[in-house]
Structure formats: C-alpha cells, structure tokens
C-alpha positions in Angstrom: 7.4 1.9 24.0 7.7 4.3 21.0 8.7 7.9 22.7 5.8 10.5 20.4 7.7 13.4 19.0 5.8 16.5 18.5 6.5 19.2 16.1 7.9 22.4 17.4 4.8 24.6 18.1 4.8 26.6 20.2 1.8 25.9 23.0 -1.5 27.5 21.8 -0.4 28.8 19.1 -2.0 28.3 15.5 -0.1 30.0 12.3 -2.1 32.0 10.9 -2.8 32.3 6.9 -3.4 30.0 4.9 0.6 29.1 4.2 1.2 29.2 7.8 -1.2 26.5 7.9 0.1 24.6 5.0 3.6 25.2 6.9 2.3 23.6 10.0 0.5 20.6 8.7 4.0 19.5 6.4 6.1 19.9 9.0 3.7 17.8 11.8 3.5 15.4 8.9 7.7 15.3 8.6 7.4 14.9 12.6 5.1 11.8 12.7 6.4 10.3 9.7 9.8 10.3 11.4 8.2 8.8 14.6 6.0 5.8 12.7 9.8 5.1 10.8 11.6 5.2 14.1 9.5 2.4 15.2 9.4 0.5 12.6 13.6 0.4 12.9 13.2 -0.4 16.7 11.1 -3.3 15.7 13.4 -5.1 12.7 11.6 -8.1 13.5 8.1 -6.6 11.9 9.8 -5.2 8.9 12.2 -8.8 8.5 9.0 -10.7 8.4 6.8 -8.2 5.9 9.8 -9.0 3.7 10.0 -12.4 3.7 6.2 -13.0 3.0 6.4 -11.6 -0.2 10.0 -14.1 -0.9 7.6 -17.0 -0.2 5.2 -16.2 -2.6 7.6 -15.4 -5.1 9.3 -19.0 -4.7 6.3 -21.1 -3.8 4.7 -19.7 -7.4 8.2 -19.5 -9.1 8.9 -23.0 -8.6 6.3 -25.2 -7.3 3.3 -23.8 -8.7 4.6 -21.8 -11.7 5.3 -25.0 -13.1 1.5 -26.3 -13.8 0.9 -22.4 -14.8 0.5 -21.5 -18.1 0.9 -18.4 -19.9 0.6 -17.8 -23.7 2.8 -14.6 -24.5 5.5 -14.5 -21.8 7.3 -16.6 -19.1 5.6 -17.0 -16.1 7.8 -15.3 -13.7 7.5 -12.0 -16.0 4.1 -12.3 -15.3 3.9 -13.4 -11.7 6.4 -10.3 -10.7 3.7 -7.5 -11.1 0.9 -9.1 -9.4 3.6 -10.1 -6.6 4.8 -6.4 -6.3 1.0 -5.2 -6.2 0.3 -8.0 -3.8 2.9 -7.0 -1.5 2.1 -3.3 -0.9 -1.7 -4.3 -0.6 -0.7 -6.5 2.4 1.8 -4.0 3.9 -0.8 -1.4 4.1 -2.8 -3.3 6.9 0.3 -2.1 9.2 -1.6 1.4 8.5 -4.5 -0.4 10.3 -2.8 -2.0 13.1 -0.4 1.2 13.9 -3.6 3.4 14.2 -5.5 0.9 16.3 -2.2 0.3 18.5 -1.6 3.9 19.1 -5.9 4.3 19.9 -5.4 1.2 22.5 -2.3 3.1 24.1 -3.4 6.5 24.8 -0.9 8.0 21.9 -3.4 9.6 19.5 -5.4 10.9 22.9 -2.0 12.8 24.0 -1.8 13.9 19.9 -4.8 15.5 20.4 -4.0 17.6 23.3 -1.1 19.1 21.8 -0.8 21.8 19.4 -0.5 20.5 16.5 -2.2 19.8 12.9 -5.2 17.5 13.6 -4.8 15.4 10.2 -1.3 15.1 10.6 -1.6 11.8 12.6 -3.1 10.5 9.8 -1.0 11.9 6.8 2.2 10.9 9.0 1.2 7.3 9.7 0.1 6.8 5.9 3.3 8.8 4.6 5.5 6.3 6.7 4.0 3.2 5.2 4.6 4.3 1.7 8.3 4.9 2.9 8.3 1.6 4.2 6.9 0.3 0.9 9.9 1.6 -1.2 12.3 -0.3 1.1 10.2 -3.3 -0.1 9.7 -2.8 -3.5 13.2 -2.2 -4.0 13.8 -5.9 -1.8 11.5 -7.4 -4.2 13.2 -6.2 -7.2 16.8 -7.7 -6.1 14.7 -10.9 -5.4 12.6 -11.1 -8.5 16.3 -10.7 -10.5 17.6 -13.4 -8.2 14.7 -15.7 -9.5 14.6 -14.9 -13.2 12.5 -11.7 -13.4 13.6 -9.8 -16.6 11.6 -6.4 -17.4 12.1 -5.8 -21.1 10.7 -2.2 -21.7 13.1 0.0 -20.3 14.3 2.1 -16.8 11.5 4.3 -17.1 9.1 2.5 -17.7 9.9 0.3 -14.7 9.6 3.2 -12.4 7.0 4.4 -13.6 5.3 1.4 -12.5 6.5 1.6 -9.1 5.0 4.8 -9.2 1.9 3.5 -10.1 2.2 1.0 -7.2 3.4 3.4 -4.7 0.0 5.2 -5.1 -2.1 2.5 -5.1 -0.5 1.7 -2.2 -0.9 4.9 -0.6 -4.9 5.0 -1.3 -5.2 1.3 0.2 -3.2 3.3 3.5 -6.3 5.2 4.0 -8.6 2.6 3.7 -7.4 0.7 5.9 -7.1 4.0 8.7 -10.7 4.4 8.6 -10.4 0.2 9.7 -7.8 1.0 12.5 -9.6 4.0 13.8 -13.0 1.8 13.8 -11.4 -1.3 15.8 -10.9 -1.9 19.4 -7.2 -3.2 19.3 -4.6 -4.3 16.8 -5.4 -7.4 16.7 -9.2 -7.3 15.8 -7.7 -4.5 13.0 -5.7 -7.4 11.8 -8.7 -9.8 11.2 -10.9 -6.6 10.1 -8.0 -6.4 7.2 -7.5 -9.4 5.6 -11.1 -10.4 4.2 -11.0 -6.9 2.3 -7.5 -7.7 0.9 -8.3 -11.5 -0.1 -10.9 -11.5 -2.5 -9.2 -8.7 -4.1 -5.6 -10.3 -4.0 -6.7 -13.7 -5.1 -9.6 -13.1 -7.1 -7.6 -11.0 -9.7 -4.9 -11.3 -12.3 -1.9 -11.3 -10.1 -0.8 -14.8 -9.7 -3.1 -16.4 -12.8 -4.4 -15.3 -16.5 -8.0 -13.9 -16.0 -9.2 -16.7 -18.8 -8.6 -19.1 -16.8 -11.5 -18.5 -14.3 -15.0 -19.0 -14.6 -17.3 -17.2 -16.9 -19.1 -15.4 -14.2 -16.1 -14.7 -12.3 -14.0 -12.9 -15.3 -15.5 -9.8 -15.5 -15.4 -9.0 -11.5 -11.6 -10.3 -11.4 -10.4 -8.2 -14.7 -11.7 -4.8 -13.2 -11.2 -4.9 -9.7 -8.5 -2.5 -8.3 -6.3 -4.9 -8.0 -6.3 -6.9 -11.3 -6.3 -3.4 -12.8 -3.2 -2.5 -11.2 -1.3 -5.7 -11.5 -1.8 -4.6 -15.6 -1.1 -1.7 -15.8 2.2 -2.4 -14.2 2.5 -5.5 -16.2 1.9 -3.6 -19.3 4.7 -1.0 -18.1 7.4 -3.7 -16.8 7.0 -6.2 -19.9 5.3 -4.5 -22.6 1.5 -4.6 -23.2 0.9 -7.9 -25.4 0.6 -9.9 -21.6 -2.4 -7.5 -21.3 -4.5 -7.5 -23.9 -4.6 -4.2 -24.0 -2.5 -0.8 -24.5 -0.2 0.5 -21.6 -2.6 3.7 -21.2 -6.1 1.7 -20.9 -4.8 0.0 -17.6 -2.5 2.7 -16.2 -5.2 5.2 -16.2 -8.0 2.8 -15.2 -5.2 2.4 -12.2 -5.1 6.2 -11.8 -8.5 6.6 -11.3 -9.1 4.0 -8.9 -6.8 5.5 -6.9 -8.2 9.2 -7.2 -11.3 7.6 -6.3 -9.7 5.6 -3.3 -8.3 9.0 -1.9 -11.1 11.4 -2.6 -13.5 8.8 -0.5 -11.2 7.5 1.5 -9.4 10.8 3.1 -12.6 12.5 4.1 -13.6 9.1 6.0 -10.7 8.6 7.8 -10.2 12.4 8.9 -13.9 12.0 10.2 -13.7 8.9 11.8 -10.1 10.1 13.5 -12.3 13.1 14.4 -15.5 11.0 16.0 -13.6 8.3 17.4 -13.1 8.6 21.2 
C-alpha cells in the first residue's frame, strides 16, 4: 500500500496572509505530487503498460493500416504522430480518474482531510503528477515515432512548443476526469465511466484519418472538437501547416482556448465535488 506523505505543518496551524497561503498550498502540492510519483514507480507494471499502448497504435497504423490510408500533402506517419501523441495523453489522463477513486475506496483522501493541510492540494497534486507522468511518455513516444519513420520538419522549437500545447491539454482532461473519480464508487466503475468520454472524441476526430474522409454530417463535429483541434495545431507546429488547411495560429489558439475553457469549468467542479463527496 502507498505510505501518504503529508507536508510539514505544523498541527492546527494555518499560515496566515495571503503568501503564507500560497506558500502552503505549493508546497502540499510538491508533497502529493511526490507521493502520486512514488507510486507510480512502485507499480512499473502500470506505467510499462500505459507505454506500450500507445507503441501498438503507432505500429498497427504505421504498418497495417497506414497502408490503405491516404494523405495528400505529407506521409502518413507525419501525420499519424500528432494525433498519436494527443491520443496518448488523453488516455493517460483516466489514471487521474482511477487514482482519485482508489484513494476515495481506501480511506486515503478521508485521512487527507483530517490533517492540516491545503484542501485543493489533493487535487492539484494528483493532476500535477499525471502531467509528470505524461512527459516521461511523450518523450517514449518521440524515440518510437523516430524509430518508425516520424520526421518533424519545422524546427526544435516548434516541436516543443507542441508538446507544450499537449501537455496542457492534457492537464485540462486531468481535471475532468477528477470530477469522474470523485463521482464513482471504485476504480474500476471510474475506468468504464472514462472511456465513452474519451472514444468519441479520440476516434471521431482527425488523429488517425483526414477529416474529408468522413461523412458530410460528421465533418463539422470531428474538425472542431477538442481533440481534432489539438491534434492540428500540433500537426501544424511539428510538420508545418499545409497538412492543416489552415495557419499554425488558427488551431493553436483554438487549442488554447479549449483548454482555458477546460480548466476554468473544470477546476471549480472538481474542488466542489472533492468538497461534497463523502
């Protein structure tokens, strides 16, 4: 079992001011973000097989589907790469899900609360910890998607700033997907809660396939979705914008936005519903 550490405040005391505060909350954050890594290194066998998920997908499209695939302006597996890396930190945040409900069906966020320590920093420290995870994946993903024939062709910068974009799109999904752990009964039923969120909007997009190739009345849906919309922007950044159809800045901050939007909902909800739940 995963031993909880605590920040060290002293019992029943609060800071006081508002940088105490702010003082308090970063370093409970630090504290629970180290505990939710911890775990995740006690349990290689979680994080092994969050890896190789995304490898399949890369190889089963690379080589057995990319084939019947086309794509006008670039090779496939310059396309495929984005919607892969978007893919994969949209199914990595359901661990957000299933660590809250896990720690709910223990006792662990019951013993969080009766210590002194910042209320929301169960939350931030769970989510923070994911996005950690998420770079050790990306940057996996990366050495795989060279390994394969992945070739990014507008520069080092532009590359991370992608990742940057995916990082926070990932971070947004995080708390989405708290407000589903903190509303399920167990890991498990978190689990099934997750995945018919993330399918339409994984399959249903431009990740794997051109947008043109679907239906009329599914095009529109599938273009602007989260998802799709940051899959391009990241696409545009990676391997210039002409696999787009649009300029770099119309999808990144279409991408930005949805995320802003993500977290300005999606915080409040889950602070609420970690405050409600019982």
């Amino acid at each position: 079992m995963t031993t909880a550490v605590v920040a060290p405040t002293a019992p029943g005391h609060h800071p006081s001011g508002l940088a105490g505060r702010v003082r308090w909350a970063v370093s409970d954050t630090l504290t629970l973000t180290r505990r939710n890594l911890l775990a995740v290194t006690r349990i290689p066998e979680a994080l092994f097989f969050a890896t190789v998920q995304p490898i399949m997908f890369v190889l089963l499209f690379r080589y057995v589907f990319g084939g019947a695939i086309k794509v006008p302006t670039v090779e496939y597996v310059n396309f495929l790469m984005p919607g892969i890396f978007v893919q994969t930190v949209a199914f990595g945040a359901v661990s957000t899900s299933i660590g809250l409900a896990e720690d709910l069906q223990k006792g662990i966020i019951e013993r969080f609360r009766a210590l002194p320590m910042a209320r929301g920093a169960v939350l931030t420290g769970r989510t923070t910890a994911d996005v950690v995870r998420n770079v050790f994946v990306v940057v996996i993903m990366t050495v795989v998607g060279f390994l394969v024939g992945f070739r990014p062709t507008t520069g080092v910068l532009h590359y991370l700033a992608a990742i940057a974009i995916i990082l926070l799109f990932a971070y947004a999904l995080s708390w989405g997907f708290a407000v589903v752990g903190l509303s399920a009964p167990n890991s498990e039923t978190a689990q099934v809660m997750s995945f018919p969120i993330l399918f339409p909007l994984t399959f249903v997009s431009a990740a794997f396939v051109p947008v043109a190739s679907m239906p009329s009345w599914l095009q529109g849906f599938a273009t602007y979705q989260p998802v799709s919309v940051t899959v391009s922007a990241c696409r545009a950044l990676m391997i210039g914008p002409a696999a787009t159809g649009h300029p770099t800045w119309y999808w990144a901050s279409q991408s930005l936005l949805w995320s802003i939007a993500f977290l300005v909902v999606l915080v409040p909800l889950a602070v609420r519903r970690y405050r409600t739940r019982s």
